[in-house]
PDB file of N, CA, C, O and CB in Angstrom:
ATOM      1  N   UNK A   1      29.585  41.605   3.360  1.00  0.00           N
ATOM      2  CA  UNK A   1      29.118  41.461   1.994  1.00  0.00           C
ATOM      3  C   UNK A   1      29.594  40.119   1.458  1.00  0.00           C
ATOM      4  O   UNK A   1      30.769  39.751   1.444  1.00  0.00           O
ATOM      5  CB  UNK A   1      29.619  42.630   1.103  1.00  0.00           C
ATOM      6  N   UNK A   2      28.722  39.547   1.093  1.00  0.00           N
ATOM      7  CA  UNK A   2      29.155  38.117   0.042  1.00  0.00           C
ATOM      8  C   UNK A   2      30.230  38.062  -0.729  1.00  0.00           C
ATOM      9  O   UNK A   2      30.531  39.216  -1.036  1.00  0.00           O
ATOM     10  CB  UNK A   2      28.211  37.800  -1.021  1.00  0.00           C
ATOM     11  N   UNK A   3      30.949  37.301  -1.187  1.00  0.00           N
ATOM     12  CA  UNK A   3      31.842  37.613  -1.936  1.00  0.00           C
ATOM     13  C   UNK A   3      31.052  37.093  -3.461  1.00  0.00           C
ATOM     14  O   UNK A   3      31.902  36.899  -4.330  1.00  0.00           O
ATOM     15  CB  UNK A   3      33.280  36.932  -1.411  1.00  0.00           C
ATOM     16  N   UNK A   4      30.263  36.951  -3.723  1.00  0.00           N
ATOM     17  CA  UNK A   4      29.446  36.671  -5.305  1.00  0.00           C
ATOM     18  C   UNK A   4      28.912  37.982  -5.473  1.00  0.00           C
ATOM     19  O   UNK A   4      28.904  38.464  -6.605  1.00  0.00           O
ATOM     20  CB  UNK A   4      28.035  35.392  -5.402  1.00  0.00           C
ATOM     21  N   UNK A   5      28.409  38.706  -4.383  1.00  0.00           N
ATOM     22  CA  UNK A   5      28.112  40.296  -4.301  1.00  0.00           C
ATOM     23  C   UNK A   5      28.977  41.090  -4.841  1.00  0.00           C
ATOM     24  O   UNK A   5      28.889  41.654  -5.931  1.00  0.00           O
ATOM     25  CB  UNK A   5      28.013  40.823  -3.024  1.00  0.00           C
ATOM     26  N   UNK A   6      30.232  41.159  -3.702  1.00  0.00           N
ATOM     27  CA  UNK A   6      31.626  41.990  -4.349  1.00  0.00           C
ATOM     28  C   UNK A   6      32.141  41.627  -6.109  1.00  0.00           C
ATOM     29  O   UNK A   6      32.538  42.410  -6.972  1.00  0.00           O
ATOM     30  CB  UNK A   6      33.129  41.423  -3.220  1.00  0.00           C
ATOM     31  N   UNK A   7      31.949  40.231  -6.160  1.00  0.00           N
ATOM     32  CA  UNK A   7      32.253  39.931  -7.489  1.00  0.00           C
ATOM     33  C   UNK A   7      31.204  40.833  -8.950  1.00  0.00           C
ATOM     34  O   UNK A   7      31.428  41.457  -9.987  1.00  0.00           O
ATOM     35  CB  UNK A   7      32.039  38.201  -7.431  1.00  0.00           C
ATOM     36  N   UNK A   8      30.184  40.421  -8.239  1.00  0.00           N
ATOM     37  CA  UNK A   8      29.057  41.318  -9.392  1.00  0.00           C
ATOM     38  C   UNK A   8      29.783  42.742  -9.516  1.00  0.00           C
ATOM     39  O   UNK A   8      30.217  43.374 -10.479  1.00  0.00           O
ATOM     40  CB  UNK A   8      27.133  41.626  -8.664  1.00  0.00           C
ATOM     41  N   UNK A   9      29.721  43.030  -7.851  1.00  0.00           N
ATOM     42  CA  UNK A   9      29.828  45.140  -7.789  1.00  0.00           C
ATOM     43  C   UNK A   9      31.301  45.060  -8.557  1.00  0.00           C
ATOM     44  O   UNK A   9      31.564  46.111  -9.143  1.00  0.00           O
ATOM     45  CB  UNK A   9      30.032  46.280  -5.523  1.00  0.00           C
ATOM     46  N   UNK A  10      32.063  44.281  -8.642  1.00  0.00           N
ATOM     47  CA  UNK A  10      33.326  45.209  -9.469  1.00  0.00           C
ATOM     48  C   UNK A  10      33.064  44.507 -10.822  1.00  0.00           C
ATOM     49  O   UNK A  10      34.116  44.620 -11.452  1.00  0.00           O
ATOM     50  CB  UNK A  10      35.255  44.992  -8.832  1.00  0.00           C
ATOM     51  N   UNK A  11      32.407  44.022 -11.360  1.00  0.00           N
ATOM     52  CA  UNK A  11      32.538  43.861 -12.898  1.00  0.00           C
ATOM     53  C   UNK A  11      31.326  45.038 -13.200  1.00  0.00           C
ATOM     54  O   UNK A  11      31.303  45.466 -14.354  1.00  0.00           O
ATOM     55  CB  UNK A  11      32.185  42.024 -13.583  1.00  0.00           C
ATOM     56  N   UNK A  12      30.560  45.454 -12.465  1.00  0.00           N
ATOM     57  CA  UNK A  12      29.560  46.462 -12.950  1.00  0.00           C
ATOM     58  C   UNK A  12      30.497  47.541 -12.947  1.00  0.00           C
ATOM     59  O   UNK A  12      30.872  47.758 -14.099  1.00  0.00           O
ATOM     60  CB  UNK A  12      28.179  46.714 -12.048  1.00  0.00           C
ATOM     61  N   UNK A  13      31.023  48.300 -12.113  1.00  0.00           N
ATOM     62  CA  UNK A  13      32.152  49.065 -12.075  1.00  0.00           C
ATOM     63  C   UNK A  13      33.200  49.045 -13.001  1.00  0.00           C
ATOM     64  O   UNK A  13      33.823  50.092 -13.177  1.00  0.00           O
ATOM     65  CB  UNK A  13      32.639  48.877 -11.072  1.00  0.00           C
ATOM     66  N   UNK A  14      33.550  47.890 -13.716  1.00  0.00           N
ATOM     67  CA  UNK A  14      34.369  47.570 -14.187  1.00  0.00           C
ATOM     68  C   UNK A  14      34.070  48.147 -15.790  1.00  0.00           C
ATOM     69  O   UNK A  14      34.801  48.695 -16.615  1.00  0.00           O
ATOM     70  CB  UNK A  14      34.540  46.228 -13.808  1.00  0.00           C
ATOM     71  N   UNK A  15      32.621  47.742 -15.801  1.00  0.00           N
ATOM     72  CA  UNK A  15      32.060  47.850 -17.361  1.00  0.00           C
ATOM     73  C   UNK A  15      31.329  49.883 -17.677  1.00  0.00           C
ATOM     74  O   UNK A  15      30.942  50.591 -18.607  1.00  0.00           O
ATOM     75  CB  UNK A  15      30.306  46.251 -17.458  1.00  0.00           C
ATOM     76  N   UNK A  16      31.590  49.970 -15.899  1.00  0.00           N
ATOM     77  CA  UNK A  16      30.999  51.464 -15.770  1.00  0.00           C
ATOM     78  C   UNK A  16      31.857  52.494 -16.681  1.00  0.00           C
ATOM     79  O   UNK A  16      31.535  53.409 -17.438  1.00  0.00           O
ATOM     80  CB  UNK A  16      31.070  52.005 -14.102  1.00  0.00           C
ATOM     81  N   UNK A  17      33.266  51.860 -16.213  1.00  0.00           N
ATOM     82  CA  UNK A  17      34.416  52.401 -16.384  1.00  0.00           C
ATOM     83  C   UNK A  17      34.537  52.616 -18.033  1.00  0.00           C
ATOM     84  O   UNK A  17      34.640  53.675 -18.651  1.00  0.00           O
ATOM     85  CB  UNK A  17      35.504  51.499 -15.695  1.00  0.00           C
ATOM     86  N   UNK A  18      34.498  51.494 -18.443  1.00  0.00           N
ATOM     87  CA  UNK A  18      34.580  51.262 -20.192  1.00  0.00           C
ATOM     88  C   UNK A  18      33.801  51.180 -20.694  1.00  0.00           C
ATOM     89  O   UNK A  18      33.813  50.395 -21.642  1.00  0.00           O
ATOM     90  CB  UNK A  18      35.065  50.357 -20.804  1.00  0.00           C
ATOM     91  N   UNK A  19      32.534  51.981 -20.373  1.00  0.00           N
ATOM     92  CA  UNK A  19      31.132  52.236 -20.952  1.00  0.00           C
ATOM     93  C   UNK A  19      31.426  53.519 -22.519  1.00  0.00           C
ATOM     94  O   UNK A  19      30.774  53.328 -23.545  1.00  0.00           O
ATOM     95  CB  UNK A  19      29.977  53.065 -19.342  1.00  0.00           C
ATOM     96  N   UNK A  20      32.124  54.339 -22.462  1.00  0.00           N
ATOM     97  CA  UNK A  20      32.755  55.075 -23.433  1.00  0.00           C
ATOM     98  C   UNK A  20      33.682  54.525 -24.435  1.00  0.00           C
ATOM     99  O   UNK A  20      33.636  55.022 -25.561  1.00  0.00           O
ATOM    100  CB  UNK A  20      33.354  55.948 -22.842  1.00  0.00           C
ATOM    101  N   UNK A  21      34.561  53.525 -24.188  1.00  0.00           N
ATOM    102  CA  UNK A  21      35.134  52.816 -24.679  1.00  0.00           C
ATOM    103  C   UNK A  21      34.549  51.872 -25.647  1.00  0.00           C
ATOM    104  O   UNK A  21      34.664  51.948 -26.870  1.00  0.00           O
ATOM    105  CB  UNK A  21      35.646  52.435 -23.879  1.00  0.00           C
ATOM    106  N   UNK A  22      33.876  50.925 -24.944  1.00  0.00           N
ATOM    107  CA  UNK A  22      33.561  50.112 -25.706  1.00  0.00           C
ATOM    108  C   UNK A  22      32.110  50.286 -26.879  1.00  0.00           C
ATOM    109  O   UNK A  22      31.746  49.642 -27.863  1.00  0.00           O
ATOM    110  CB  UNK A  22      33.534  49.128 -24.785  1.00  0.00           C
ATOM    111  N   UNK A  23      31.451  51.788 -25.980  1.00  0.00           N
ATOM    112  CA  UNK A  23      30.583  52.485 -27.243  1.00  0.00           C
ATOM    113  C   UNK A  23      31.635  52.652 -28.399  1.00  0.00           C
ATOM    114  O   UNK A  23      31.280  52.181 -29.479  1.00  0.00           O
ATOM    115  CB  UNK A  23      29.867  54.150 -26.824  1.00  0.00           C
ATOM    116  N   UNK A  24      32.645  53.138 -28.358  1.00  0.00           N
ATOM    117  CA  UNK A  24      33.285  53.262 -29.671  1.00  0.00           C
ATOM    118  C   UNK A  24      33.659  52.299 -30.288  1.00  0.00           C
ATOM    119  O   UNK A  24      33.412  52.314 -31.493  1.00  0.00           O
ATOM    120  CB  UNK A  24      34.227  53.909 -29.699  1.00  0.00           C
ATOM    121  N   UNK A  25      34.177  51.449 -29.883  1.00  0.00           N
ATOM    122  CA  UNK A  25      35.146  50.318 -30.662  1.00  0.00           C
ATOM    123  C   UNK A  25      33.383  49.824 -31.144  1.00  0.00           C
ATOM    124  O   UNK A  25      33.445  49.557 -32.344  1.00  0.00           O
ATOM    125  CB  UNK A  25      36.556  48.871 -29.403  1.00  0.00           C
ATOM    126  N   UNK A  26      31.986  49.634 -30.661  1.00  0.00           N
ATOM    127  CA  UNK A  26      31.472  48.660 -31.209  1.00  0.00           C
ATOM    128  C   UNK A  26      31.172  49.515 -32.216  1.00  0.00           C
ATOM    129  O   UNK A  26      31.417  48.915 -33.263  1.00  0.00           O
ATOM    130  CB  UNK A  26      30.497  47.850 -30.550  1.00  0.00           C
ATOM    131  N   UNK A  27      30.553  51.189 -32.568  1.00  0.00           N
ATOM    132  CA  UNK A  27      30.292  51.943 -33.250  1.00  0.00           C
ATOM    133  C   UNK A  27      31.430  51.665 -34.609  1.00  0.00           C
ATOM    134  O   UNK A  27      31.329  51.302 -35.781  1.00  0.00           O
ATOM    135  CB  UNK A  27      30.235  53.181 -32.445  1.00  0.00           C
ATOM    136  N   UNK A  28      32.217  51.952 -33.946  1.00  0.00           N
ATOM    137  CA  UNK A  28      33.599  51.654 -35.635  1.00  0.00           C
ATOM    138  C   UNK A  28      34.880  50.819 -35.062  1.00  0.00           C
ATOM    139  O   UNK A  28      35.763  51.236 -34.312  1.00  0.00           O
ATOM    140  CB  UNK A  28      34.611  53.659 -36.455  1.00  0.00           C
ATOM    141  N   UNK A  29      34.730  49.547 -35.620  1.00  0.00           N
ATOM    142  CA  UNK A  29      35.940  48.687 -34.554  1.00  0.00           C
ATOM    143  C   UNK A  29      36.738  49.371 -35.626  1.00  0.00           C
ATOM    144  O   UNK A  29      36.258  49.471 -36.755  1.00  0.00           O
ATOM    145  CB  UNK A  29      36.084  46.576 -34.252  1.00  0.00           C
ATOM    146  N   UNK A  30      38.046  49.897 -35.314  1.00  0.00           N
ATOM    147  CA  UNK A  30      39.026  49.804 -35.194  1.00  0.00           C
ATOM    148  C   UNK A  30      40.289  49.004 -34.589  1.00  0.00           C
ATOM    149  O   UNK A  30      39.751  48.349 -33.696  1.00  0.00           O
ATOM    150  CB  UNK A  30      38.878  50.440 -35.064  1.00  0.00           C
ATOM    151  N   UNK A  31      41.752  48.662 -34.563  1.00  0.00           N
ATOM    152  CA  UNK A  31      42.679  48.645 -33.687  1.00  0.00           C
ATOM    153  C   UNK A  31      43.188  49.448 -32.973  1.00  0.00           C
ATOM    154  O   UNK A  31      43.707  49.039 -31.934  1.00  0.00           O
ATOM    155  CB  UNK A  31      43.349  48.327 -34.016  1.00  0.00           C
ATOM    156  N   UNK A  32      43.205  50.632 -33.239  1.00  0.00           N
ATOM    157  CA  UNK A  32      43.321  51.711 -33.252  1.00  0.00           C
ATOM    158  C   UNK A  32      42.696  52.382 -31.727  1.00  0.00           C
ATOM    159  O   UNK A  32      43.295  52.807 -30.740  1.00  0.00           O
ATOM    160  CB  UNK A  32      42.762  52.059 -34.523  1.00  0.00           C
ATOM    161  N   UNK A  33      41.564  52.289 -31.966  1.00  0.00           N
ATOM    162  CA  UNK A  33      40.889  52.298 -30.864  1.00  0.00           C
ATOM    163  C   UNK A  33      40.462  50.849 -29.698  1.00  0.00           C
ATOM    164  O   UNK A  33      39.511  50.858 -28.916  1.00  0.00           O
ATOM    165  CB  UNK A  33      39.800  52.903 -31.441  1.00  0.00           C
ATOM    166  N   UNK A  34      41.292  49.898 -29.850  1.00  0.00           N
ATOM    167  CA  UNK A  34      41.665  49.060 -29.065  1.00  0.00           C
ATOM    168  C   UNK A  34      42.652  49.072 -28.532  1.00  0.00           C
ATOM    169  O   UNK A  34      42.922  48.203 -27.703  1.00  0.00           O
ATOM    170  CB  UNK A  34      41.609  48.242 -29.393  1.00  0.00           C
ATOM    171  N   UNK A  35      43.343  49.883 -28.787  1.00  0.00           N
ATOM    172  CA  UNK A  35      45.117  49.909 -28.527  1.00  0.00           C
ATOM    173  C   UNK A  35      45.237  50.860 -27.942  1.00  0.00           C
ATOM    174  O   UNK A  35      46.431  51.006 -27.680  1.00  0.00           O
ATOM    175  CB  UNK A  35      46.195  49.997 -29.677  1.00  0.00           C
ATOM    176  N   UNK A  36      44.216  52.214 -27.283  1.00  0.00           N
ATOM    177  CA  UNK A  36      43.473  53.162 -26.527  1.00  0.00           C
ATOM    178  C   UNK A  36      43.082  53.021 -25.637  1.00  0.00           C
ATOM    179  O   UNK A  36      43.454  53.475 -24.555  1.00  0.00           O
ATOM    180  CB  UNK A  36      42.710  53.563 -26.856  1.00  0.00           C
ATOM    181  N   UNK A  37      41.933  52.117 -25.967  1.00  0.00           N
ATOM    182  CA  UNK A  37      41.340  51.759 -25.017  1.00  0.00           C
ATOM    183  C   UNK A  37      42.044  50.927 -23.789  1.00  0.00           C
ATOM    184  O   UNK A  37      41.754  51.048 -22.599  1.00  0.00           O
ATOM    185  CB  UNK A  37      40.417  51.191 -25.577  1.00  0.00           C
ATOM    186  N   UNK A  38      42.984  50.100 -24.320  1.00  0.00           N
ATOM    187  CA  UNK A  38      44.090  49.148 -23.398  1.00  0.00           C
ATOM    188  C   UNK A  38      44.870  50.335 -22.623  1.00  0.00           C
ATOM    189  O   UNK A  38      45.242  50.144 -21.465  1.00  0.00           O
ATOM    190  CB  UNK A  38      45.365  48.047 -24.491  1.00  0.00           C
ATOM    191  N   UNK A  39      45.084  51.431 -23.210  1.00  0.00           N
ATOM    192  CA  UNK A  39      46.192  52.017 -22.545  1.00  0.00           C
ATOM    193  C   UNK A  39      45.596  53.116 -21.629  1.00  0.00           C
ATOM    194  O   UNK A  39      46.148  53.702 -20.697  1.00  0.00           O
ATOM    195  CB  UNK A  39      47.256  52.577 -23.575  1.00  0.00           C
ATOM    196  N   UNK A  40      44.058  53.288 -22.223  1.00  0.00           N
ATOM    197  CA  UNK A  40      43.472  54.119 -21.077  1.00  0.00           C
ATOM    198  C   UNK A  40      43.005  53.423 -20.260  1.00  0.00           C
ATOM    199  O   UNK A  40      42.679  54.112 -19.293  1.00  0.00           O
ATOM    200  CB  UNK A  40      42.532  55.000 -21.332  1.00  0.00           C
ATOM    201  N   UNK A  41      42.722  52.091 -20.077  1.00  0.00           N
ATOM    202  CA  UNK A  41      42.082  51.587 -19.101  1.00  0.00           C
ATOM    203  C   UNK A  41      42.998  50.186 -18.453  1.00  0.00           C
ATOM    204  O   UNK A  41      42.412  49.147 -18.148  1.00  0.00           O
ATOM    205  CB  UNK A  41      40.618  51.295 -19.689  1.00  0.00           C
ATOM    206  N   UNK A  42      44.236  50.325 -18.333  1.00  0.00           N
ATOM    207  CA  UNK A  42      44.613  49.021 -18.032  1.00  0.00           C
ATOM    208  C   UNK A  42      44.163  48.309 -16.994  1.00  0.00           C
ATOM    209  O   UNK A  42      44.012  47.090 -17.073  1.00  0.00           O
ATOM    210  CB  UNK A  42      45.735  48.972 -17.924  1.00  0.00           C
ATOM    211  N   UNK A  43      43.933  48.926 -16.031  1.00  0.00           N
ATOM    212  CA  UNK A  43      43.560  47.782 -14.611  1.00  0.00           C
ATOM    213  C   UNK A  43      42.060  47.211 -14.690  1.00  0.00           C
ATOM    214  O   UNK A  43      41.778  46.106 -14.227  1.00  0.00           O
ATOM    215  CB  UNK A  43      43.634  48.699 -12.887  1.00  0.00           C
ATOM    216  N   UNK A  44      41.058  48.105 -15.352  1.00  0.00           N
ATOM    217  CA  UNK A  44      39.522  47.344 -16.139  1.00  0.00           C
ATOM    218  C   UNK A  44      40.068  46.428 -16.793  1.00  0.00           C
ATOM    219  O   UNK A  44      39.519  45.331 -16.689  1.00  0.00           O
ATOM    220  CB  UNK A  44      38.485  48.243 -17.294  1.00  0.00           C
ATOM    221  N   UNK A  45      41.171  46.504 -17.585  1.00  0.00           N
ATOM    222  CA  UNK A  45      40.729  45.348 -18.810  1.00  0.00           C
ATOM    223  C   UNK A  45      41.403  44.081 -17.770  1.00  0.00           C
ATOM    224  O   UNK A  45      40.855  43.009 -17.512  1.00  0.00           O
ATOM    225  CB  UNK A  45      41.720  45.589 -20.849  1.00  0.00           C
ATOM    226  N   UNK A  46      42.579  44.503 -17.337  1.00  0.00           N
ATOM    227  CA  UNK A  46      43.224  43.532 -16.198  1.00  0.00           C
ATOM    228  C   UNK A  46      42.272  42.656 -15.580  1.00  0.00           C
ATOM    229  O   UNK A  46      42.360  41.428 -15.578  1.00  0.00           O
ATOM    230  CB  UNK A  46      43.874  44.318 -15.017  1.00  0.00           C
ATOM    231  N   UNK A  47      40.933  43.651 -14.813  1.00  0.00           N
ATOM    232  CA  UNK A  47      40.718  42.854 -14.187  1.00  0.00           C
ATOM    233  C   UNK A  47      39.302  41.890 -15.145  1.00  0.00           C
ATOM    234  O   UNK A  47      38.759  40.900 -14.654  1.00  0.00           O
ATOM    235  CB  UNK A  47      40.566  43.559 -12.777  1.00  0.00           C
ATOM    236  N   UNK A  48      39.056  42.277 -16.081  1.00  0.00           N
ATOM    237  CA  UNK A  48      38.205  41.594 -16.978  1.00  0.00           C
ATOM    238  C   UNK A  48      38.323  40.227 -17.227  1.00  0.00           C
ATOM    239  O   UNK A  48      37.545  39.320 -16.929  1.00  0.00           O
ATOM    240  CB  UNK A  48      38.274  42.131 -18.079  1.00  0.00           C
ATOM    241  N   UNK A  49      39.745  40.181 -18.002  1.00  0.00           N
ATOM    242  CA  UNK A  49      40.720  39.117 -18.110  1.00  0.00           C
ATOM    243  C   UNK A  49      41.330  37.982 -16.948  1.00  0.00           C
ATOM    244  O   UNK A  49      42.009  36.974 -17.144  1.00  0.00           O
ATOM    245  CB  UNK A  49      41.735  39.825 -18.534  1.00  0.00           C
ATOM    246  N   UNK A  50      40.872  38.491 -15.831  1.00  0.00           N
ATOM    247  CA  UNK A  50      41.522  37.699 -14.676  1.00  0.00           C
ATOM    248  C   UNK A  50      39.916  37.249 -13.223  1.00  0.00           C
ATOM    249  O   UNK A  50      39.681  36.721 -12.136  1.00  0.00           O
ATOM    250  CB  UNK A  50      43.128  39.124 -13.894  1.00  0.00           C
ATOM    251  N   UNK A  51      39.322  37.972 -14.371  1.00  0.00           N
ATOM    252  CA  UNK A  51      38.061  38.080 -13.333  1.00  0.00           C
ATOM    253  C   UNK A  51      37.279  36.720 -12.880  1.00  0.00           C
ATOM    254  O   UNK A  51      36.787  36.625 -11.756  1.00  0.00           O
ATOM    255  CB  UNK A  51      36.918  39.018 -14.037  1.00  0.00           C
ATOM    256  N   UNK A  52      37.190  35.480 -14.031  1.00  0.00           N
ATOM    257  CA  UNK A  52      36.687  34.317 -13.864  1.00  0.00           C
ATOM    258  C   UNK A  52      37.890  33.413 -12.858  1.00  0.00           C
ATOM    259  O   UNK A  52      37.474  32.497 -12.149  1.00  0.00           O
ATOM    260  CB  UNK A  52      36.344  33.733 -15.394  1.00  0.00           C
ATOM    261  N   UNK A  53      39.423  33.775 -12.878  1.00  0.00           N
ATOM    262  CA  UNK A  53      40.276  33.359 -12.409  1.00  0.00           C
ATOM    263  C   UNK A  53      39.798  33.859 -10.497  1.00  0.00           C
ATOM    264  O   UNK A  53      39.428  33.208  -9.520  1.00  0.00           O
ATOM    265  CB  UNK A  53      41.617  33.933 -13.309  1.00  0.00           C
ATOM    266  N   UNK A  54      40.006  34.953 -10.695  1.00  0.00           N
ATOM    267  CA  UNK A  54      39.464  35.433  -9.022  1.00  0.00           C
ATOM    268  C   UNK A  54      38.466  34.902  -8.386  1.00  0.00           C
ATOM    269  O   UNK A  54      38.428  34.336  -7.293  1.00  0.00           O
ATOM    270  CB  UNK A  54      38.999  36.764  -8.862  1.00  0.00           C
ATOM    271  N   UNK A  55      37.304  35.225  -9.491  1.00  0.00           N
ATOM    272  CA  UNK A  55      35.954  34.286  -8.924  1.00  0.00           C
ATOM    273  C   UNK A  55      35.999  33.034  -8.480  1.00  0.00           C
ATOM    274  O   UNK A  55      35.535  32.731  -7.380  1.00  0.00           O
ATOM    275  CB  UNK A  55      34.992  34.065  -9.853  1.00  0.00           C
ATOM    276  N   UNK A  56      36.634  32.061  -9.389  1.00  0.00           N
ATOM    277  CA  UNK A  56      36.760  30.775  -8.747  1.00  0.00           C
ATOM    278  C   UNK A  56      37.802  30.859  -7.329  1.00  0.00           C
ATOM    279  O   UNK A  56      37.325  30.445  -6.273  1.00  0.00           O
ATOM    280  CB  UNK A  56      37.362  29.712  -9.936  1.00  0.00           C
ATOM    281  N   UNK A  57      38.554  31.147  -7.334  1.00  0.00           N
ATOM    282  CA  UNK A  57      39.484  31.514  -6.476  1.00  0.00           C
ATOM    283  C   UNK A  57      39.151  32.075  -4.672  1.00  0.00           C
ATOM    284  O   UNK A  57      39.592  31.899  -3.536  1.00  0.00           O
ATOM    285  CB  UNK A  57      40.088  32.564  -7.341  1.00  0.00           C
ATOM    286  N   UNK A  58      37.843  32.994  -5.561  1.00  0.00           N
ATOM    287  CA  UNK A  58      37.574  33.180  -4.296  1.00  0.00           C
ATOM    288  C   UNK A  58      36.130  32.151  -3.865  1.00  0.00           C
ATOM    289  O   UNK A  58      35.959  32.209  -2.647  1.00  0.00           O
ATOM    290  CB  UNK A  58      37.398  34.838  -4.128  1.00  0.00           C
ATOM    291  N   UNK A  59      35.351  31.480  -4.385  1.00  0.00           N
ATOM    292  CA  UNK A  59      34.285  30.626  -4.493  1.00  0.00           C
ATOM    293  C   UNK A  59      34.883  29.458  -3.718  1.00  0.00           C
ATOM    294  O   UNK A  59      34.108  28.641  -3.220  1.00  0.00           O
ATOM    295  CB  UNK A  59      33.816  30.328  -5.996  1.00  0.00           C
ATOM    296  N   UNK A  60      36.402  29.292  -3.553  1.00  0.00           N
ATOM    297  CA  UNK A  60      37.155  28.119  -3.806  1.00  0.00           C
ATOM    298  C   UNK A  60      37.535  28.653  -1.996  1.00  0.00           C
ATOM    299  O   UNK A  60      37.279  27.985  -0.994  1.00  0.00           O
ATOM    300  CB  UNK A  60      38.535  28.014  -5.421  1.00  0.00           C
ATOM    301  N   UNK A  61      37.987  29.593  -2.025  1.00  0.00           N
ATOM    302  CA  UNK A  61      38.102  30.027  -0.196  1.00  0.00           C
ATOM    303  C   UNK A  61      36.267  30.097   0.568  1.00  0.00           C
ATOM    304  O   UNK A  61      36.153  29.687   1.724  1.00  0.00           O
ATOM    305  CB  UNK A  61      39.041  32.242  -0.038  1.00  0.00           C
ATOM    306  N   UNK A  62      34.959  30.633  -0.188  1.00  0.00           N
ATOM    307  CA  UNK A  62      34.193  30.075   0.875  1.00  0.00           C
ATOM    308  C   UNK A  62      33.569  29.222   0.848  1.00  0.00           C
ATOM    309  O   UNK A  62      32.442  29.178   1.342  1.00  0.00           O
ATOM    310  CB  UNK A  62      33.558  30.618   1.314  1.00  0.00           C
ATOM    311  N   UNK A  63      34.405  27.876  -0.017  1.00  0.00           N
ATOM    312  CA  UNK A  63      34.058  26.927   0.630  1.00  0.00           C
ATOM    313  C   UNK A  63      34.845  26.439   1.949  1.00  0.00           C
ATOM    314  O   UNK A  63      34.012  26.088   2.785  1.00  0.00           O
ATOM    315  CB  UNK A  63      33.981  26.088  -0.249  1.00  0.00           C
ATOM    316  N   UNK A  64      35.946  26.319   2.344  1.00  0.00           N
ATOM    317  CA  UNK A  64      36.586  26.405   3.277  1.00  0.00           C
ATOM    318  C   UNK A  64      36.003  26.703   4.745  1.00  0.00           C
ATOM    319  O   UNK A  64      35.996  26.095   5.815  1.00  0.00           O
ATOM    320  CB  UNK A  64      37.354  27.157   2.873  1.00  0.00           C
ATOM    321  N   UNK A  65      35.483  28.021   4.241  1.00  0.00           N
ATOM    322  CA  UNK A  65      35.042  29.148   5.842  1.00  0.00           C
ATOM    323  C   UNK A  65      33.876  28.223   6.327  1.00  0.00           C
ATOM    324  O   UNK A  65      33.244  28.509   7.345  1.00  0.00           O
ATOM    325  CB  UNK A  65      34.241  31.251   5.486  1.00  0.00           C
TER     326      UNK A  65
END
């Protein structure tokens, strides 16, 4: 599998995950329900936040191969 492939499949997964979540916060933002959502979902938001970092990262190894 490509790695621009793998990259797509886990941010779709990623957003699969916090599809409940982020229906709420946009329905009634709260903090409240951001401060929930962080604690129910830490490794989604983790990898949200770190996701353009990986991508290049890994874009950056196939050029190499």
């Amino acid at each position: 599998m490509k790695l621009n492939r793998y990259s797509y499949l886990l941010a779709i997964f990623i957003f699969i995950d916090l599809y409940a979540e982020i229906k709420i916060i946009i329905d009634q933002f709260t903090f409240y329900a951001l401060y929930f959502a962080f604690l129910r979902h830490p490794l989604a938001f983790f990898m949200i936040f770190t996701f353009p970092y990986l991508n290049m990262k890994l874009n950056k190894l196939k050029l190499f191969n």
